[in-house]
VOSEDREN-750736 format. One record per residue (C-alpha): residue number from 0; residue in one letter; x, y, z. Coordinates in nm, 3 decimals. Each point is the difference from the previous one (the first is absolute). Last residue first. Example, Ala and Ser with C-alpha at 12.3 -4.5 7.8 and 13.67 -1.06 7.14 Angstrom:
residues 2
[1,'s',[1.367,-0.106,0.714]] [0,'a',[-0.137,-0.344,0.066]] 
//
This chain:
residues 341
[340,'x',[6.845,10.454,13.183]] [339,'x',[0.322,-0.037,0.103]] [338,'x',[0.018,-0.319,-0.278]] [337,'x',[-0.101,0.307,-0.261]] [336,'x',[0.286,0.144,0.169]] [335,'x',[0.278,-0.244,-0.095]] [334,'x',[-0.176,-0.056,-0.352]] [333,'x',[0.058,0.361,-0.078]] [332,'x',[0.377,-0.033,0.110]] [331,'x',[0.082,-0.314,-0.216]] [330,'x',[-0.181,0.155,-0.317]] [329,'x',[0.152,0.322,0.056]] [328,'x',[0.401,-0.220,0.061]] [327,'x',[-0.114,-0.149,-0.356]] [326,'x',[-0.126,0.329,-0.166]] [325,'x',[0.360,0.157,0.121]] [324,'x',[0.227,-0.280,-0.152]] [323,'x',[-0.189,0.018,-0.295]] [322,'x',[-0.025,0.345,-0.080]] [321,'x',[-0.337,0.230,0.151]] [320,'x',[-0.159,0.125,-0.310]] [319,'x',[-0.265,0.135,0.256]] [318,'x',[-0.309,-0.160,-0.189]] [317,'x',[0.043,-0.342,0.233]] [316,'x',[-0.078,0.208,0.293]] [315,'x',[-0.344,0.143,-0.071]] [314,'x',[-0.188,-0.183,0.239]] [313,'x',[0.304,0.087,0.250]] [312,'x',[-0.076,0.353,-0.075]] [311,'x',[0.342,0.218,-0.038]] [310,'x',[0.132,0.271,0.211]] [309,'x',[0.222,0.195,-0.148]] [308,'x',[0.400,0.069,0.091]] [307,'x',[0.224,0.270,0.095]] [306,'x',[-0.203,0.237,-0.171]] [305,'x',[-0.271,-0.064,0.331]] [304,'x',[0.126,0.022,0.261]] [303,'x',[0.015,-0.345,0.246]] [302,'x',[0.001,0.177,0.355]] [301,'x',[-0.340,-0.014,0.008]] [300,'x',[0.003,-0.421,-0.016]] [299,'x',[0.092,-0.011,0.349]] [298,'x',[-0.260,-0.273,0.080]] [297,'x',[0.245,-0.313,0.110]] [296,'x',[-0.017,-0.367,-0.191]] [295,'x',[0.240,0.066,-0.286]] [294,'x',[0.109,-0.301,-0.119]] [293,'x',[0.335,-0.091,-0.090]] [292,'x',[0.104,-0.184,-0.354]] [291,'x',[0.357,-0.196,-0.013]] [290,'x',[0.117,0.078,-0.343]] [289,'x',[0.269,-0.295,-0.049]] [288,'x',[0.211,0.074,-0.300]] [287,'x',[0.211,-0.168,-0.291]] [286,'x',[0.256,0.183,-0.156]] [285,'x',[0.151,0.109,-0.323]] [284,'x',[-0.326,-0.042,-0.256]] [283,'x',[-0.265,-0.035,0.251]] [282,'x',[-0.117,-0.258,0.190]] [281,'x',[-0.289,0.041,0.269]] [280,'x',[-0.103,-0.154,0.343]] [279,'x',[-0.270,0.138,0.185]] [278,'x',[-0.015,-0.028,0.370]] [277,'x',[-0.244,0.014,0.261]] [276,'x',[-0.244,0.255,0.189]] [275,'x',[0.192,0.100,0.291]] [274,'x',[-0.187,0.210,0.206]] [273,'x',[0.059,0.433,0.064]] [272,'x',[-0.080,0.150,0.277]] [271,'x',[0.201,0.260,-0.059]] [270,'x',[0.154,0.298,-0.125]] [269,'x',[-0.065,0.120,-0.347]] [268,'x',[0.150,-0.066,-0.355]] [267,'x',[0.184,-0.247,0.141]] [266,'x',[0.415,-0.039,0.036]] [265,'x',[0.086,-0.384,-0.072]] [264,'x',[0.365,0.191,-0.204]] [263,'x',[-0.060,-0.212,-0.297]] [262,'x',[0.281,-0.286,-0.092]] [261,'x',[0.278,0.097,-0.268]] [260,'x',[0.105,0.078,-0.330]] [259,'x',[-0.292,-0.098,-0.235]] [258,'x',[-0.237,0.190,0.183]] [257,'x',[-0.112,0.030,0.360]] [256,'x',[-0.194,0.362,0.114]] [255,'x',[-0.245,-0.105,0.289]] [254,'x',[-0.351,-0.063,-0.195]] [253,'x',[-0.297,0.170,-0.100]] [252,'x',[-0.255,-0.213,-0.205]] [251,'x',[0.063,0.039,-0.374]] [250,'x',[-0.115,0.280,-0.282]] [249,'x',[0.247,-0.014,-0.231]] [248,'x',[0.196,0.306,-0.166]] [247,'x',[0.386,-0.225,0.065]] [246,'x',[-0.081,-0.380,0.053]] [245,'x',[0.415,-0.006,0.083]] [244,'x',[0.102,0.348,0.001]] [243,'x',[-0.081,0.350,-0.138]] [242,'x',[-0.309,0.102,-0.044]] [241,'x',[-0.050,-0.004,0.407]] [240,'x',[-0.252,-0.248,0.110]] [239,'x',[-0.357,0.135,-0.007]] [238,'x',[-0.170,-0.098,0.426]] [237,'x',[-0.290,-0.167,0.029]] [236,'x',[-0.192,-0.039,0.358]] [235,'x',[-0.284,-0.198,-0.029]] [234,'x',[-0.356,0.015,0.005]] [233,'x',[-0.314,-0.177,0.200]] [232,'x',[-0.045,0.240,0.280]] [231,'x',[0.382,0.024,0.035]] [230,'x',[0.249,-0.239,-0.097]] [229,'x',[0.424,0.058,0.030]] [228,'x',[0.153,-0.337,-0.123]] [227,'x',[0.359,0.090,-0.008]] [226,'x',[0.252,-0.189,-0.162]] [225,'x',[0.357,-0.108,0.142]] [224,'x',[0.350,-0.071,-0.164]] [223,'x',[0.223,-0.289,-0.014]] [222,'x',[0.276,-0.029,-0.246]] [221,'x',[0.121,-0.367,-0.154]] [220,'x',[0.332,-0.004,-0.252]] [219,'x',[-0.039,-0.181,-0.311]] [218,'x',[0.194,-0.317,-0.022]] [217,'x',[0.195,0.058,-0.315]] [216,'x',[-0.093,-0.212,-0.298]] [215,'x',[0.229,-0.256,-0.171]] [214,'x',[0.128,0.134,-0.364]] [213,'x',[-0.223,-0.059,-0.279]] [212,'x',[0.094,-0.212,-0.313]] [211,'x',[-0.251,0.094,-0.264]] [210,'x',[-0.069,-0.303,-0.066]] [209,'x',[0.005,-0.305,0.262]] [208,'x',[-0.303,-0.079,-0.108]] [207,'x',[0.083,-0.106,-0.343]] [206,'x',[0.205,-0.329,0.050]] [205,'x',[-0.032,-0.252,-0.236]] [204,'x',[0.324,0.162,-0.219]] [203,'x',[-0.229,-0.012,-0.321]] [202,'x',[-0.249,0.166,0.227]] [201,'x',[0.283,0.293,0.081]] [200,'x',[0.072,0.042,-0.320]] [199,'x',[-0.306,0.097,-0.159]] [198,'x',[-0.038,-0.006,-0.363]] [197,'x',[-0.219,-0.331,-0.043]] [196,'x',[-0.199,0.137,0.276]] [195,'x',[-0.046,0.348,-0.112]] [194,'x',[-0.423,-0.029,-0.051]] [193,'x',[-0.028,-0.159,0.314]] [192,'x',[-0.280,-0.244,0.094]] [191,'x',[0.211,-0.287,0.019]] [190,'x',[0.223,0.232,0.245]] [189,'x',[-0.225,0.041,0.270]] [188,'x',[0.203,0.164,0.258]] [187,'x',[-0.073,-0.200,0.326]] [186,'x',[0.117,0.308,0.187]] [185,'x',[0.113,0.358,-0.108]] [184,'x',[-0.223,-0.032,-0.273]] [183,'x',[0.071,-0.031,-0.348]] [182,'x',[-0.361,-0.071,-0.116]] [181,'x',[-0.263,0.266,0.136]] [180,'x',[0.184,0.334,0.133]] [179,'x',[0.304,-0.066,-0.159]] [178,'x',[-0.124,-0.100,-0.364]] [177,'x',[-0.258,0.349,0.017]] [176,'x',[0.307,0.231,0.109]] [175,'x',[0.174,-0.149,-0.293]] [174,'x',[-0.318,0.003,-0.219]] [173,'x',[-0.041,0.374,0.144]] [172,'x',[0.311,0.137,-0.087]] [171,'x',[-0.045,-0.189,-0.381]] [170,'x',[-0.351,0.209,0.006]] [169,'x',[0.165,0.279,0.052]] [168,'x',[0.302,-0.032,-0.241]] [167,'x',[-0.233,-0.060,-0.281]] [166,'x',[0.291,-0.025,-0.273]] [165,'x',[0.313,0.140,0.122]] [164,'x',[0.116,-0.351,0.172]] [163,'x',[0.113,-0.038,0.338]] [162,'x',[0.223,-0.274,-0.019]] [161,'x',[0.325,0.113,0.043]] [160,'x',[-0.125,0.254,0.236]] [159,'x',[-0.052,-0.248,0.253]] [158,'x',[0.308,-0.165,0.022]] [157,'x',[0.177,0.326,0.052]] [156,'x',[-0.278,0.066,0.258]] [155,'x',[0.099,-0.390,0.176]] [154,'x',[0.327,0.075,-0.038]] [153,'x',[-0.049,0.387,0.212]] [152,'x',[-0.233,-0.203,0.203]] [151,'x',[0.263,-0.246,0.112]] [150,'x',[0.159,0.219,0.279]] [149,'x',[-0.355,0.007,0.231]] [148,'x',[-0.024,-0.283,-0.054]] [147,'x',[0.272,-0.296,-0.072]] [146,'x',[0.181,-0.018,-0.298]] [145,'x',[-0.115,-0.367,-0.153]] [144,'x',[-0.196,0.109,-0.286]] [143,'x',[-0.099,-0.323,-0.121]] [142,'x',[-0.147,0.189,-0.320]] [141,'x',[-0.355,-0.115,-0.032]] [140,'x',[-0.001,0.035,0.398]] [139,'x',[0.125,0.310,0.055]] [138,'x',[-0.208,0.134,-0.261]] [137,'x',[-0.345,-0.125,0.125]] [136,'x',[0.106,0.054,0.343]] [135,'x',[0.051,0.428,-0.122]] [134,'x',[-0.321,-0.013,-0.142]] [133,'x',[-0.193,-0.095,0.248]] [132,'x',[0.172,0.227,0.278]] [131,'x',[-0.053,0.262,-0.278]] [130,'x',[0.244,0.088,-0.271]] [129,'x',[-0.130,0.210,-0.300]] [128,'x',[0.289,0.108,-0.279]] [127,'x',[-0.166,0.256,-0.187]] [126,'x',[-0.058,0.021,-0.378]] [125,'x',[-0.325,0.300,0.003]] [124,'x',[-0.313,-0.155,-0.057]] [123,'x',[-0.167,0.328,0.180]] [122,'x',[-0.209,-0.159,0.256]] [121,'x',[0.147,-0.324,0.021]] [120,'x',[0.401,0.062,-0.030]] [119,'x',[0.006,0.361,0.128]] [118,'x',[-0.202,-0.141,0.330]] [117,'x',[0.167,-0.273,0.101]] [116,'x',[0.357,0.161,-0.099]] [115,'x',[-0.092,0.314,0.183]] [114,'x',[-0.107,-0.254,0.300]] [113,'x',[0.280,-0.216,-0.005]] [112,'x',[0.301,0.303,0.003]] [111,'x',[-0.213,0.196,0.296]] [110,'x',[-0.277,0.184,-0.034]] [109,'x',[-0.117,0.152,0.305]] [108,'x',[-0.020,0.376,-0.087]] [107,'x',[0.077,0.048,-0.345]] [106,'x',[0.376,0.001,-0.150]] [105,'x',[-0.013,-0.356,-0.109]] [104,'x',[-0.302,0.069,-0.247]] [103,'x',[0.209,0.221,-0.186]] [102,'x',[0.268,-0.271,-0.085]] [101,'x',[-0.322,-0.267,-0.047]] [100,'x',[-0.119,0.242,-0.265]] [99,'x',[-0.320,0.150,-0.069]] [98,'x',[-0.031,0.186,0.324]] [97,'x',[-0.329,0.042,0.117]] [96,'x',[-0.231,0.289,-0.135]] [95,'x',[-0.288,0.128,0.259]] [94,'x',[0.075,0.365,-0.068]] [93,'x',[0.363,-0.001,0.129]] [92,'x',[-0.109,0.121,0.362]] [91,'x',[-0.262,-0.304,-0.032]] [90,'x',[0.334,-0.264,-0.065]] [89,'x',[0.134,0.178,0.358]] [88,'x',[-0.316,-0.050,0.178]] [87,'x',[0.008,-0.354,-0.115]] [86,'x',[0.355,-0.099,0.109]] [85,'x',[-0.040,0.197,0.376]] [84,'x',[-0.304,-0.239,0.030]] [83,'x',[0.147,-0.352,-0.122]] [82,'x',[0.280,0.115,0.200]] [81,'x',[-0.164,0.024,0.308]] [80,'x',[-0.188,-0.310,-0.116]] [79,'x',[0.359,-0.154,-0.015]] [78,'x',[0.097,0.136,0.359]] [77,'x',[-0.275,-0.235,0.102]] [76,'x',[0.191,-0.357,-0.089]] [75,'x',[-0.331,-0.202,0.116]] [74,'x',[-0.317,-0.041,-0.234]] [73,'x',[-0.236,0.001,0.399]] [72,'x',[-0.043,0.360,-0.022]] [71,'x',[0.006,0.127,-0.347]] [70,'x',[-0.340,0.169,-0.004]] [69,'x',[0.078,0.183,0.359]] [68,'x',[0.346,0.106,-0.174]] [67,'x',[-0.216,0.150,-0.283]] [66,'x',[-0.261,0.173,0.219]] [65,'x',[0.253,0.117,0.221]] [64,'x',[0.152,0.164,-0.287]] [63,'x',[-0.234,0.187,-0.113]] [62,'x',[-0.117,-0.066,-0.391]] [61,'x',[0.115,0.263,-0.253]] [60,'x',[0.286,-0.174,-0.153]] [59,'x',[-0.226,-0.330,0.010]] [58,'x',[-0.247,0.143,-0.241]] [57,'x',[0.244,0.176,-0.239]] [56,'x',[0.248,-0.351,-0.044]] [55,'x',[-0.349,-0.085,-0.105]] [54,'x',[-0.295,-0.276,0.165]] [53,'x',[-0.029,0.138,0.329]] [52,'x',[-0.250,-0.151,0.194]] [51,'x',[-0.070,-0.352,-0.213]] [50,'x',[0.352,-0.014,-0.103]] [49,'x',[0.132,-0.024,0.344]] [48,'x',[-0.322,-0.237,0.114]] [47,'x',[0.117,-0.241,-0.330]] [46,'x',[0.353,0.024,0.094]] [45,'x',[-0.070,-0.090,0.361]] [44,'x',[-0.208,-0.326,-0.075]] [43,'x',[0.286,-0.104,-0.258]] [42,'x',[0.290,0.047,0.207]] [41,'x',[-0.007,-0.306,0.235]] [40,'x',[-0.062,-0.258,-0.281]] [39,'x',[0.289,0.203,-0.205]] [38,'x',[0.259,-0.087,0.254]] [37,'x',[0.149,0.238,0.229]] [36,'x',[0.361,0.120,0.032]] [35,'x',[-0.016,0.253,-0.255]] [34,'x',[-0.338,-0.047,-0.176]] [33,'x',[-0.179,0.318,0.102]] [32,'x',[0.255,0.201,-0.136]] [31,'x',[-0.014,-0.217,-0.356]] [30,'x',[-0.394,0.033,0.032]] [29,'x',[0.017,0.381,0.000]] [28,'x',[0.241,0.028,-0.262]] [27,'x',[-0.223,-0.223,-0.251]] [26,'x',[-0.280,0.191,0.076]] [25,'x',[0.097,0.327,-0.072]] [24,'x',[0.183,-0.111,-0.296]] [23,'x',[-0.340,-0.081,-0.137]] [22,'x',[0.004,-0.354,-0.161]] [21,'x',[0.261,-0.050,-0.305]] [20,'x',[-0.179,-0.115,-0.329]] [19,'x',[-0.084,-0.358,-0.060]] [18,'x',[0.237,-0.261,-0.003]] [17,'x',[-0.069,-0.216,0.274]] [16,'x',[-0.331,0.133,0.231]] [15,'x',[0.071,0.378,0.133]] [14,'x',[0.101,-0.035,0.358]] [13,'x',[-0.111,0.212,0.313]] [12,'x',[-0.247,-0.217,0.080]] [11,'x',[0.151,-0.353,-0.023]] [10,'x',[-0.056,-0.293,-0.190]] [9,'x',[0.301,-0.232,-0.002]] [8,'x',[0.144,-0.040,-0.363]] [7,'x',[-0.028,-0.370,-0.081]] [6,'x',[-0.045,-0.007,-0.411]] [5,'x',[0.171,0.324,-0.069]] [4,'x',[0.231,-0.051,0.234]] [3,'x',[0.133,-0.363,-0.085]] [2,'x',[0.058,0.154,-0.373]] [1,'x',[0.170,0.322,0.144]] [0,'x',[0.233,-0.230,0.200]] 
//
């Protein structure tokens, strides 16, 4: 695995090239929190604005944090940059040292078993067991583990750590991660190409997609809520969801309360006329939703106070940090009234 990474190591910017000294811990943590659940294609434009504005754990400790959830918008997962904030100002208390040790690393903010191995293996060569989505097919499928997710991953981690070697444990994280990402794909793996072919199991048994075995998914349940398009003398109304919550510390377009548990209450902001302005459909991680977006068309805008929410040029619109699911029903509601107009 080391050989194959040395010679087709991806070329990322958090990474140090194969076998040179450890990159900046800094970094390396950011890019593993920007990495859950998105691919590195995605994560690469953010990481370079992130380390652009606030280079050090110092940097973004001192940054506000609508500024920071406003640069995340659109990454997903947002109670990770809450994290990624509460983690930083927490390293600056300590004088700007991160933990050495992937045991240490586990007790900061955000940093669950993955990331403290991530981060402990590549930024500090420390012997850490790293398992990824990538990783953990490439294991399941070199072994035939046939315990089914979630159940199999404590095989697949025994698995794992029997072949994590001592000697350049970050860059052997990152050939796994590396072999996932580009060659042992969750379809059409590419097994010619593999450097573990002759080793793997499930090839020899012709069958590698159907590692890791995965149970069938649940339908996600659907909630309905409403958006409200509130535009005045070319800006709109913006409200700052609570910090706690789904999109917690965003800026968003005021809505009627639904969450995970249940449809929103249709209550507006302020009493009619309002006009329906269509529907946006989004998927989250437990449910799917249908934001149905209302347009304010009366001229009690004087009862919005201000502290509640902001009013925000529509020119200026796409520097709100507005999430996806809010940017899209914005998009749908600004092109309603420029069709007014």
């Amino acid at each position: 695995m080391l050989g194959w990474y040395d010679a087709n190591a991806r070329k990322l910017p958090w990474r140090a090239p194969p076998g040179a000294p450890p990159p900046d811990p800094y970094r390396v943590w950011l890019s593993e929190v920007m990495l859950q659940q998105t691919t590195a294609a995605a994560v690469v434009p953010y990481f370079s604005r992130f380390t652009e504005r606030w280079p050090t754990f110092e940097a973004l400790a001192a940054a506000e944090d609508g500024d920071v959830m406003a640069a995340w918008a659109g990454l997903g997962y947002y109670a990770r940059a809450r994290n990624l904030l509460a983690c930083a100002r927490e390293v600056a208390a300590r004088g700007g040292q991160f933990p050495r040790t992937e045991a240490e690393l586990h007790k900061l903010p955000g940093l669950g078993a993955y990331t403290a191995a991530a981060v402990a293996a590549i930024a500090f060569g420390e012997r850490a067991v790293v398992i990824d989505a990538n990783v953990e097919r490439v294991v399941a499928r070199l072994f035939a583990i046939v315990d089914p997710l979630p159940g199999g991953r404590k095989a697949i981690a025994e698995r794992a750590d029997a072949v994590t070697p001592a000697d350049r444990p970050g860059d052997f994280a990152q050939a796994m991660m590396d072999l996932g990402a580009t060659i042992c794909t969750s379809r059409n793996p590419r097994c010619l190409l593999c450097p573990l072919s002759g080793n793997c199991v499930a090839r020899r048994e012709g069958e590698p997609e159907r590692y890791p075995f995965k149970p069938p998914k649940k339908t996600k349940p659907r909630r309905k809520g409403h958006a409200f398009w509130i535009e005045c003398e070319g800006e709109v109304w913006l409200v700052r969801r609570s910090d706690k919550g789904m999109l917690g510390g965003m800026r968003a377009l005021p809505d009627d309360g639904w969450n995970a548990r249940g449809d929103g209450s249709g209550e507006a902001p302020l009493a009619g006329p309002w006009q329906a302005g269509g529907v946006v459909q989004h998927v989250f991680t437990h449910f799917a939703l249908d934001l149905h977006l209302a347009l304010y068309s009366g001229d009690e805008w004087a009862r919005l106070e201000i502290g509640d929410g902001e009013w925000w040029s529509l020119d200026r619109l796409d520097d709100a940090g507005l999430p996806t699911l809010f940017a899209k029903a914005a998009q749908l509601g600004a092109a309603q009234r420029g069709e007014d107009r």
